[in-house]
C-alpha positions as CSV (number, residue, x, y, z in Angstrom):
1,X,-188.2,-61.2,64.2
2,X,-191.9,-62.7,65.1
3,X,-193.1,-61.9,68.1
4,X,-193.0,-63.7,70.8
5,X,-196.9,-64.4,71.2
6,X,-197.2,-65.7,67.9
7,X,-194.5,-68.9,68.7
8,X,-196.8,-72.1,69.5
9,X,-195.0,-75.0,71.7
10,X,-196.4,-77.3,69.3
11,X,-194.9,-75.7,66.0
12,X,-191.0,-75.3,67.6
13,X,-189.3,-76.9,65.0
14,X,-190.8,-74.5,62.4
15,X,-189.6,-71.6,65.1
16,X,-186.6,-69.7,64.0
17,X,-183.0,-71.1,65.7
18,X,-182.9,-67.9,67.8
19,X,-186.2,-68.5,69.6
20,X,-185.3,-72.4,69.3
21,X,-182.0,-71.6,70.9
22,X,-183.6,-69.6,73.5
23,X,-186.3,-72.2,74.5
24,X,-183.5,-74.2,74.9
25,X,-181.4,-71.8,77.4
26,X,-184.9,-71.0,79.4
27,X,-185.1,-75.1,80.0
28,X,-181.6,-75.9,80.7
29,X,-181.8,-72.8,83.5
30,X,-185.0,-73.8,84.7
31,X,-184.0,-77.6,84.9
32,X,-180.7,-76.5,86.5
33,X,-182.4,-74.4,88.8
34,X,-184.8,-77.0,89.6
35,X,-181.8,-79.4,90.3
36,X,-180.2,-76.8,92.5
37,X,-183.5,-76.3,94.7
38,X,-184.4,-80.2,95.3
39,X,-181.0,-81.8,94.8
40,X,-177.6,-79.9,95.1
41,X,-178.8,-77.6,98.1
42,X,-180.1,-80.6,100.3
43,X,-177.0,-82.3,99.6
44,X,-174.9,-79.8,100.5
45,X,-176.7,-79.3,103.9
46,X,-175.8,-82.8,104.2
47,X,-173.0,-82.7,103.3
48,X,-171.6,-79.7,105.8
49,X,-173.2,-81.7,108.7
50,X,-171.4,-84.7,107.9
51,X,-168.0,-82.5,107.8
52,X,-169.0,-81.1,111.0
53,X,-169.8,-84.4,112.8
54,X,-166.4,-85.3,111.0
55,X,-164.3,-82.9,113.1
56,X,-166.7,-83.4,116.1
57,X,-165.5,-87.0,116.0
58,X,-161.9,-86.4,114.8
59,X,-161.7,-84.6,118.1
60,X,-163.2,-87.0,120.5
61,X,-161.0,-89.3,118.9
62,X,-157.8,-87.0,119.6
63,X,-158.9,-86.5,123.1
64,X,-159.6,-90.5,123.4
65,X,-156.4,-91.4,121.8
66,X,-154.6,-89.1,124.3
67,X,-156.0,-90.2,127.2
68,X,-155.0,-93.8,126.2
69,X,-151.8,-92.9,125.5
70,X,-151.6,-91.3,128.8
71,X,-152.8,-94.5,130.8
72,X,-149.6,-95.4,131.6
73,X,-148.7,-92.8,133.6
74,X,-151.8,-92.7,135.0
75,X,-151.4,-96.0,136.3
76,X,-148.4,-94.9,137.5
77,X,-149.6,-92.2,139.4
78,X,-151.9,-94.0,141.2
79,X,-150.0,-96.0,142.3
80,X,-148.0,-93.4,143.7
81,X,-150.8,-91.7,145.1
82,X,-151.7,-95.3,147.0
83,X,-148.2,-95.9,148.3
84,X,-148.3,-92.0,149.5
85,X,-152.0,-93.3,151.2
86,X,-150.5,-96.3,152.6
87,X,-147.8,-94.1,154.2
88,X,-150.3,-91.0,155.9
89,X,-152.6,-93.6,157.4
90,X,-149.7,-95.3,158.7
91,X,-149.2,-91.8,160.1
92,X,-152.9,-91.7,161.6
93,X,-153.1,-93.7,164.7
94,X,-156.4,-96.6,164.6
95,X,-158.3,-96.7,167.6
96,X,-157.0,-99.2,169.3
97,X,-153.7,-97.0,169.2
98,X,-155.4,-94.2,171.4
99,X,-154.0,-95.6,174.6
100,X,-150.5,-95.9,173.2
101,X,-150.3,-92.9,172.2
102,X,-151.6,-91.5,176.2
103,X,-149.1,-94.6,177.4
104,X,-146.0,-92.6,174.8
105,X,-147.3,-89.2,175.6
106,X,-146.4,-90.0,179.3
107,X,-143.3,-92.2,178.8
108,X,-142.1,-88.7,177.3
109,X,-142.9,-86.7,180.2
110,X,-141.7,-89.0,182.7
111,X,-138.2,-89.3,180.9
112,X,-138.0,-85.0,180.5
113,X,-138.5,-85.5,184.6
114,X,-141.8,-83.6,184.5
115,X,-145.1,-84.2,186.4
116,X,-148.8,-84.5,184.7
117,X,-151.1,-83.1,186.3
118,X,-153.6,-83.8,184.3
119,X,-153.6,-86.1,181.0
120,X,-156.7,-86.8,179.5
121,X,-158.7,-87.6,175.8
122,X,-161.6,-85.2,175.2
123,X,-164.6,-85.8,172.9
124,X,-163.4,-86.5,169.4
125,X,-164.3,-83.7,166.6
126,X,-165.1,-85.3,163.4
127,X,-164.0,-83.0,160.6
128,X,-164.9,-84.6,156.7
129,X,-162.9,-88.1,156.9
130,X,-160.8,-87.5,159.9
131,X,-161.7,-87.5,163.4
132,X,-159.7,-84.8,165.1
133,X,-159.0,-86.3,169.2
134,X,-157.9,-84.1,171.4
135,X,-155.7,-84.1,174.6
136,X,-155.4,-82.0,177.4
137,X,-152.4,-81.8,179.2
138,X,-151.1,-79.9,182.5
139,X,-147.8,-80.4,183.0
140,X,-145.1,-78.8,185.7
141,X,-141.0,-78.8,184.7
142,X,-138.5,-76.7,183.7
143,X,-138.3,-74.6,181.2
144,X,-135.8,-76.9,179.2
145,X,-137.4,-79.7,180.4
146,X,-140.7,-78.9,178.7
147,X,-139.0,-78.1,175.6
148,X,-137.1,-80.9,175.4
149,X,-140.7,-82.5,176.0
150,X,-143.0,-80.5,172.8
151,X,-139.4,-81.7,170.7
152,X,-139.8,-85.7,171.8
153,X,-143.5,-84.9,171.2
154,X,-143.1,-83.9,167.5
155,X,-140.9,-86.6,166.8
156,X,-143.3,-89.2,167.6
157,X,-143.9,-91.6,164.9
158,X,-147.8,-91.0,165.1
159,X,-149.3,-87.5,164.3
160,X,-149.2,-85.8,167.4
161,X,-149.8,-81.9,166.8
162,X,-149.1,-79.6,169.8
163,X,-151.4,-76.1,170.0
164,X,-153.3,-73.9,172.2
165,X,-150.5,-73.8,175.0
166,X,-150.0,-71.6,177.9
167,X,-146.9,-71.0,180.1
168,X,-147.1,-70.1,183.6
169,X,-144.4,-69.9,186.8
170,X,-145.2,-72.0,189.8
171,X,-143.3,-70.0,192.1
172,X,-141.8,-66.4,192.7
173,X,-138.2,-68.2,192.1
174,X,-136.9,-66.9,189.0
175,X,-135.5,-70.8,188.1
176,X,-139.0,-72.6,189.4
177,X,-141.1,-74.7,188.0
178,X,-143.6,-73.7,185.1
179,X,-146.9,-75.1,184.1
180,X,-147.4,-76.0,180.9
181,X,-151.2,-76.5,179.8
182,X,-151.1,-77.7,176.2
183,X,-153.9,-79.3,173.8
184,X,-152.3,-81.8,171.8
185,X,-154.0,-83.0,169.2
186,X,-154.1,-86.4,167.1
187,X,-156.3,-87.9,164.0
188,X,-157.6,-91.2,163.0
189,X,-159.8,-92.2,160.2
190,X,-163.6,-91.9,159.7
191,X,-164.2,-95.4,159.3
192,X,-166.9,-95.1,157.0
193,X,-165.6,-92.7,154.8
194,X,-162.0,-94.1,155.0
195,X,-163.3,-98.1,153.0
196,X,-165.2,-96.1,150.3
């Protein structure tokens, strides 16, 4: 076998078919490697990207198809949602109600045959979108009569929430009158905040 140092590029058909055949293997891997480096690798970068954008959209589009298909029942919802609105500010008393409510507040009493000694609106308390109104009562009866009263009260058909309440006797007389000092309390709407 020549040696290898001895083969000229020029003179390769004259070179034996081993050393032919090996030329030939040395060029196909270096042209294939060659390929693999600028060609195939790039491609299959790009390639992997494209599948992952792929899946990255397949999903969006999952999520987006189920949120259309769940449009329905959105709309549904809301509109649940607004008839339950409609309903609670019903509930909430407007401004204009205030003095109904004071005019109710002492129909009530007046029927339970009780006497006001003091009925009054204090300062409303804004609290996020609701003002919070308060009203002080002092109130003398019987004992039935004022619960007969805080019932009539809760019924009413604006919110009217009875707390902070004390109970006193009058009188020594075990069946006198009691004084009943009781912060109702009532809500209504921040204007503002209520339109947006």
């Amino acid at each position: 076998m020549a040696d290898w140092r001895d083969l000229d590029l020029e003179e390769i058909p004259e070179w034996s078919k081993a050393a032919q055949h090996g030329l030939l293997m040395l060029s196909s891997v270096v042209v294939a490697a060659a390929a693999l480096f600028f060609f195939i690798l790039p491609a299959s970068q790009d390639v992997q990207s494209l599948v992952t954008e792929e899946q990255l959209l397949k999903t969006q589009f999952r999520i987006k198809a189920q949120q259309v298909a769940a449009l329905p029942d959105v709309g549904e919802q809301i509109e649940a949602l607004q008839s339950h609105y409609d309903f609670l500010s019903q509930q909430l008393p407007a401004e204009d109600d205030m003095a109904t409510i004071l005019q109710r507040v002492n129909e009530v009493g007046l029927k339970q045959g009780l006497t006001f000694n003091r009925l009054e609106f204090q300062e409303p308390k804004q609290s996020g979108w609701l003002y919070e109104i308060p009203l002080t009562m002092n109130i003398s009866g019987n004992y039935d009569n004022l619960g007969l009263f805080s019932e009539d009260i809760s019924r009413m058909p604006r919110v009217v929430a009875l707390q902070d309440f004390s109970l006193k006797k009058t009188s020594k007389n075990q069946n006198g009158p009691l004084t009943y000092s009781v912060s109702a309390v009532t809500y209504r709407f921040v204007e503002e905040v209520a339109t947006r």
